[in-house]
N, C-alpha and C positions, 0 to 999 in steps of 0.2 A: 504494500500500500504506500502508497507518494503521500505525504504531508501536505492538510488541507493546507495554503499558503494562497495569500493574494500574490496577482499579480504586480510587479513594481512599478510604480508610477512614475510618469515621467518626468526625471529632471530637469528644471529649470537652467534656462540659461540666465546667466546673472545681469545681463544685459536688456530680457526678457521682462516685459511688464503686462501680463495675459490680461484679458478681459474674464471677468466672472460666467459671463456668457458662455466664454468656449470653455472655462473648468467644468461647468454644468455639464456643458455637449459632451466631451470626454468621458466623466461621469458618467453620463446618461448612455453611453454606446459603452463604458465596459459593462453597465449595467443588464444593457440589451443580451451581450454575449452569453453574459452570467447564466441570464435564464433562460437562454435560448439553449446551451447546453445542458443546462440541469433538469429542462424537460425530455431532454434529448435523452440524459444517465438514465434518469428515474426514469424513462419511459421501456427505454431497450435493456440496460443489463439486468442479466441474470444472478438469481439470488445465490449465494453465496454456498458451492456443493449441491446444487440443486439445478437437476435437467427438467424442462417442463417442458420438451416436447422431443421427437425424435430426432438425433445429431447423428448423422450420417457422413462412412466416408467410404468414397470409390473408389478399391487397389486396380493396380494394374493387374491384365487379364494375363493367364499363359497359352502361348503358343503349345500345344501338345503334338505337333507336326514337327517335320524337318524342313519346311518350307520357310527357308528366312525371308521369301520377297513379304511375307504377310505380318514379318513382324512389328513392323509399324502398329500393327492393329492391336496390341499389347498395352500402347497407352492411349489411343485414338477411341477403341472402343468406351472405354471405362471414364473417358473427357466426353465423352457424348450423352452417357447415362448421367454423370455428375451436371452438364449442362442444363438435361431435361429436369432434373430433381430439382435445381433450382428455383426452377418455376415457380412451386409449390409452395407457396409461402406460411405452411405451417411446419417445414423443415427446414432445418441448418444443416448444411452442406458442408464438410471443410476441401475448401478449394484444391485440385489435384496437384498443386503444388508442395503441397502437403501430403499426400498419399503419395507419390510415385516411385518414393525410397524402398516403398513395402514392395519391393518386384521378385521375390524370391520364391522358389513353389511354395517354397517350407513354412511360411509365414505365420506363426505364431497369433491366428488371428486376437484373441483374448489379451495378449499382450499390448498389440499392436493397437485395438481398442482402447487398450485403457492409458496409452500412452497417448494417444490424440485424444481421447474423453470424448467419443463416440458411444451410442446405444447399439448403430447398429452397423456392421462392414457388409457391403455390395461386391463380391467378387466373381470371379469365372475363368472360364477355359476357351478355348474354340479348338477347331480339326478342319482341314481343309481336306476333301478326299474329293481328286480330281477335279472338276471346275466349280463344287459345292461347298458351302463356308457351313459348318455348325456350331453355334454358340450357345452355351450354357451358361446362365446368369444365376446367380443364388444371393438370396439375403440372410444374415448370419445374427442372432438375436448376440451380442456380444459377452452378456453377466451372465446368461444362461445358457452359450456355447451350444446354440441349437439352431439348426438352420429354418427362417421361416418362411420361407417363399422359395423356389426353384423352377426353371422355366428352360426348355431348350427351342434352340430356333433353326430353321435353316434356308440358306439365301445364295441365289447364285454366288460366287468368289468377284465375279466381276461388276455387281449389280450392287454400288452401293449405295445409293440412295435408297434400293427396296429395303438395303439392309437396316438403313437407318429407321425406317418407318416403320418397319416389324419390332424394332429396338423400343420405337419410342409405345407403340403400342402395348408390349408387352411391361413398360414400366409405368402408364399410367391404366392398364387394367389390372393390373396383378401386382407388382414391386408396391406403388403407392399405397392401396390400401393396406398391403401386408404390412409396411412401415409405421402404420395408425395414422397417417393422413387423411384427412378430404380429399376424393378424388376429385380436384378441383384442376388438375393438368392436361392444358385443351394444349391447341396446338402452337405453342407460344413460342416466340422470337420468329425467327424465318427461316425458310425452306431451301436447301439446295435443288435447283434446278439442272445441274450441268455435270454428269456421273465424272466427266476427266477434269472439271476442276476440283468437285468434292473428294474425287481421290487424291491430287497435289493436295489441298488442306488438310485433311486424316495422316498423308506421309508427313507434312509441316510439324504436326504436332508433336513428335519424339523428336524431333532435330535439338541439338542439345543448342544454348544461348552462349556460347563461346564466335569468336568471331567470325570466324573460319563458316563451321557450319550454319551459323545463321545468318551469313549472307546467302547461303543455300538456301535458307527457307523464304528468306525474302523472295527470290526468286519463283521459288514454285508459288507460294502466296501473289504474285503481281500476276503472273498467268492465271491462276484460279478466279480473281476478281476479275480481269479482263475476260474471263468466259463466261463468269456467272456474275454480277455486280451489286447483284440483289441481297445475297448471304451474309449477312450482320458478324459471323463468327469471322469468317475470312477475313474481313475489314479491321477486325480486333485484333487478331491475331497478326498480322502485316503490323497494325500499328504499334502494336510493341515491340517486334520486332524490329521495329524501324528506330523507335527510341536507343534498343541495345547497341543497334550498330552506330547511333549517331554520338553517344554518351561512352563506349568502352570498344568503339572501335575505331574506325576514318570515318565516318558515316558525314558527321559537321552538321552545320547548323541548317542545311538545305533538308537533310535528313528527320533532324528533328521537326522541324516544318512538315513533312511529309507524315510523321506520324502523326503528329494531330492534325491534320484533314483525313487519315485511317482512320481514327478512332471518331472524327465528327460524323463521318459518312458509316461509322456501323452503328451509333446514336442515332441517327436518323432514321436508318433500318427499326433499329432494336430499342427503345428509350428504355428496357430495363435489364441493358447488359452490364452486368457488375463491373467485369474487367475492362472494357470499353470506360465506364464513368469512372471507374477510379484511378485509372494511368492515365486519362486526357487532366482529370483534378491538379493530381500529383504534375504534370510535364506543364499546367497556366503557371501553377505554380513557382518551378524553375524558372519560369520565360517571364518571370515578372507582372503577370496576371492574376495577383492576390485576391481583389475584392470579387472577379468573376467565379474563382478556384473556391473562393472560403463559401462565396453564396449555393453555389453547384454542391460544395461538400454537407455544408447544413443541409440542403434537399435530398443528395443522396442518402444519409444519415437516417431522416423525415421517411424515406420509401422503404430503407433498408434497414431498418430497426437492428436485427439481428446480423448482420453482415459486419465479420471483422475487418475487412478492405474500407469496407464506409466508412468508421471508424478512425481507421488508421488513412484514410487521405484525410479528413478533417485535422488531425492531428499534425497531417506533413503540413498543410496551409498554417496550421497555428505555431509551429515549430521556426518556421520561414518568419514567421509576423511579429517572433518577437517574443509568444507567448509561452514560453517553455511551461509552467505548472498546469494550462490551460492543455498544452498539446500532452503531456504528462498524462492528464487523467483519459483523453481517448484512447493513448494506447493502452494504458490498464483496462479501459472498458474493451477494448480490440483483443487483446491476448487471454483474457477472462469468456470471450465467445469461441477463440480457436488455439491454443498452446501449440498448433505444429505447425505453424503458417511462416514459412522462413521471410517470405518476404514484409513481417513486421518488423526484420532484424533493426533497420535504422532509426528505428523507436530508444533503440540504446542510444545513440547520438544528444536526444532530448535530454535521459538520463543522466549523461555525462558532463551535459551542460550545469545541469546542477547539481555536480560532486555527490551522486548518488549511484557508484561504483556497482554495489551489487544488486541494485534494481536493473543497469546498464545492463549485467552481465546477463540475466534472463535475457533480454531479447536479443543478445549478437551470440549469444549461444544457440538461438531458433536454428543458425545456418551452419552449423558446427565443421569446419572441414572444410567450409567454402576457404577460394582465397580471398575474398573482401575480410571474412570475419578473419582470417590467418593475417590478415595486414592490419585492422583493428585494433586488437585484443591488447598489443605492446602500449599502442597511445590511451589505450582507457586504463591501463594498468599503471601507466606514465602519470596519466591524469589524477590518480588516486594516490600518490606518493611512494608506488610501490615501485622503485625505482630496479631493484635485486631483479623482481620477477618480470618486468617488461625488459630488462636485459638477457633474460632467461628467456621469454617466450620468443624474442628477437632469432635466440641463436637455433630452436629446435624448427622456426618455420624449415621446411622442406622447400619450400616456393618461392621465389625472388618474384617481385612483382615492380611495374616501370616507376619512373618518376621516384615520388617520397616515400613509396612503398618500397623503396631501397632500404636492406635490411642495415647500413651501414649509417643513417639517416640519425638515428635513434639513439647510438651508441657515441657518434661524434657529438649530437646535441648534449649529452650527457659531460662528457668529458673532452673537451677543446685539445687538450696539449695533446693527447694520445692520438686524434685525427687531425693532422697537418693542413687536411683536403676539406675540412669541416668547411670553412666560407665557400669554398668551389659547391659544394652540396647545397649547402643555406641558399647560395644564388638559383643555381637550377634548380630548387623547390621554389620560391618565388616567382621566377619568370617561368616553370611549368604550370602555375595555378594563376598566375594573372592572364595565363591564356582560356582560363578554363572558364567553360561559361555557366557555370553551377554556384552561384553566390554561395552555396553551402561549404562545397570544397574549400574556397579560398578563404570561409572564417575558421574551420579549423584548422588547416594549415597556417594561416596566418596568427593564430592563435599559439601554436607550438612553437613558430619563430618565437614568438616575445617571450616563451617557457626558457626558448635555449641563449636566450639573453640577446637575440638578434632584434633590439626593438624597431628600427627603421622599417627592417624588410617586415615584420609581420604587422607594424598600424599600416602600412600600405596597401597589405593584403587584407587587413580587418575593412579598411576605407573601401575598397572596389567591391568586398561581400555585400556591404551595406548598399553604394550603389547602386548593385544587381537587386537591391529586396531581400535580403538577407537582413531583418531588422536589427535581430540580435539584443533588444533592449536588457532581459533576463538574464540573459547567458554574460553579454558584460562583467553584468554585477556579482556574478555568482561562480563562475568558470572558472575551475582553481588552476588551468593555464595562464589567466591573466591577472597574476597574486602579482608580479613584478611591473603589472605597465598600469595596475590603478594607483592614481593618487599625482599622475605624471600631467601634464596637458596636455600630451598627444590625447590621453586616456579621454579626459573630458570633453575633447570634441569630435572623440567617437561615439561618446554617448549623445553627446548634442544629435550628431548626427540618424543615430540608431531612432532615438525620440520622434525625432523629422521624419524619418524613415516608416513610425507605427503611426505617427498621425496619418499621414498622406492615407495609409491603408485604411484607416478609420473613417474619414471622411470621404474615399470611395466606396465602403462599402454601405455609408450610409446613405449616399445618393444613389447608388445604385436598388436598393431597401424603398426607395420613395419611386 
């Protein structure tokens, strides 16, 4: 649990002589916030060790064939059942993002239940014999290790759109009610029409997000919507894809552009795709489109009660704005609906911001292994004064990763005289992050300079964070990287700045409210 904690208000420039008026308005709009989110807690979380409806997660299927062209269909299948489940809005779903680590036959379902805090696991098999696909779907009561629903199907190998419809069929005649739902799952979001693009988007979807391969998906994904343009999933899928490549690969800012017109055009299809609204939230957000992002996120929030993603993009706009304690309690209410959802990992960020180490450590442990969180872990560990063990976690990384993610980064900031090369480093993390067009990156990087005693270079990088929207008001004040640069004057008109920074967002988000 995070400490109830107000927000810090903003400091006064001493030069500054406000009108009563706008102290009021201020008031009055953290006021709005306040209650706008605490209808939002009290309305969606869940009480405390207490399921009140059925949470559901879809493993990856097996292949029982030796036919590896179908193995795609391992995770394609079991994204198409979790799709259609979502529908249904008297179930929680945890996104397959979250499931797809369980890919082993052997799966300890009951474990693996209780380690996502599921009621109930969705899994299967398929057999291809000759040009006919057979699929076996079962539902698994999880606390009572008994299977309650089982269904087999069978559909040309080459026919997948029938395949799909037999799929969606069999989960809103038979899965649904078995789950204790409403059968309230019509034929919702939109229909592939085009068998050779719906099969690029099914292969799309196991393509792993490394550069490499997901410029491959991109590809089969820009064919797929160029055949079929109507499919909401395809459109979503491209556009995250599009994000990865433009953010951790060459992709650039043309690319990022490209993804949010992906994701507006499967929102126009689809207005209640999760992923579609919560990576277009998350990407205004970066692009410096706060009051659109945070209004979008309180609506997504408004429709998606129980959705951790809804959540936790409310949280990335509130993070961005300044409001650390405020973005604090949505990921708690976000990781409180789904504890396996890796992609809430940058909720530690928030944490870190206000020297709360092992609340941090929950959520950068969501992605245990990845290399984000293996490049992480040294600076939250840094951040907390545990100087031994972020030297230690430095030297056991296995993975060398570009730019400040240099494993060498950490150990010169620590100690100057033993690295000779320390300022050659200091500069090229600087001028790597003033390139970077993520206001985020550049406040904590810019925030470790002024840790490693480099103040120039990191108010620089703290000034262009802000710039991009990166309000930082909270984290300033509280950011035990920045114990050396408070109390200095660069410090103070970074805060001036941060302040300017959270009004500006205030008063867009109120005009845009009216």
């Amino acid at each position: 649990m995070t400490p109830e904690t107000t927000a810090a208000a903003p400091a006064e420039s001493k030069s500054s002589n406000p009108k009563m008026l706008w102290v009021m308005g201020a008031l009055g709009f953290l006021a709005v916030i306040a209650f706008a989110l605490w209808q939002i807690t009290h309305r969606s979380a869940p009480s405390s060790g207490t399921i009140t409806a059925a949470t559901v997660a879809v493993l990856p299927f097996q292949n029982i064939t030796s036919d590896k062209d179908t193995d795609f269909l391992r995770l394609a299948l079991p994204d198409e059942i979790a799709t259609s489940l979502s529908y249904v809005r008297t179930l929680t779903i945890r996104p397959f993002a979250t499931t797809s680590k369980y890919n082993a036959a052997n799966v300890d379902l009951q474990q693996a239940g209780r380690e996502m805090h599921v009621t109930d696991i969705v899994t299967g098999h398929y057999l291809k014999q000759g040009d006919q696909l057979q699929i076996t779907l079962e539902a698994v009561d999880v606390e009572n290790n008994r299977t309650k629903w089982r269904e087999t199907l069978n559909v040309g190998a080459l026919d997948m759109i029938a395949m799909r419809g037999q799929i969606t069929s069999k989960v809103r005649q038979g899965l649904v009610p078995a789950l204790g739902a409403a059968n309230e799952l019509q034929e919702a979001g939109t229909r592939p029409r085009n068998e050779e693009a719906y099969d690029l988007y099914l292969r799309s979807v196991s393509m792993p997000h490394d550069a490499a391969p997901n410029k491959e998906a991109i590809a089969m994904l820009e064919r797929a919507v160029g055949m079929d343009p109507s499919y909401a999933p395809a459109w979503a899928a491209l556009g995250v894809r599009y994000y990865y490549d433009s953010r951790y690969s060459n992709g650039g800012p043309q690319v990022f552009q490209r993804s949010n017109m992906a994701l507006e055009r499967a929102l126009t299809l689809d207005p209640d795709h999760v992923v579609a609204a919560a990576t277009l939230i998350t990407n205004r957000t970066e692009d410096g489109e706060m009051a659109k992002a945070y209004s979008d996120a309180i609506e997504m929030v408004r429709r998606h009660p129980q959705s951790a993603q809804a959540h936790f993009a409310l949280a990335y706009v509130l993070r961005y704005a300044g409001m650390a304690q405020e973005a604090a309690r949505e990921c708690d209410t976000a990781i409180s609906l789904d504890r396996g959802d890796y992609q809430l990992r940058s909720c530690a960020l928030t944490f870190e911001q206000l020297g709360q180490t092992e609340r941090a450590l929950d959520f950068i442990q969501l992605d245990s292994g990845s290399d984000w969180t293996n490049r992480n872990i040294p600076f939250l560990l840094l951040r907390a004064g545990k100087t031994k063990e972020a030297l230690d976690s430095v030297k056991a990384r296995s993975a060398q990763s570009k730019t400040a993610g240099n494993p060498q980064v950490i150990p010169a900031c620590i100690d100057h005289a033993s690295h000779p090369d320390w300022n050659q480093l200091a500069q090229k993390v600087e001028s790597d992050f003033l390139a970077d067009p993520d206001g985020e990156n550049q406040y904590f990087f810019g925030s470790f300079l002024a840790f490693c005693g480099e103040k120039d270079m990191g108010v620089r990088l703290l000034k262009s964070a802000i710039e991009k929207r990166y309000c930082s008001v909270t984290a300033l004040q509280l950011d035990p990287f920045l114990v050396k640069l408070r109390g200095t004057p660069e410090f103070a008109q970074l805060v001036s700045m941060a302040n300017q920074c959270q009004n500006r967002f205030r008063a867009e988000t109120n005009q845009l409210s009216h």
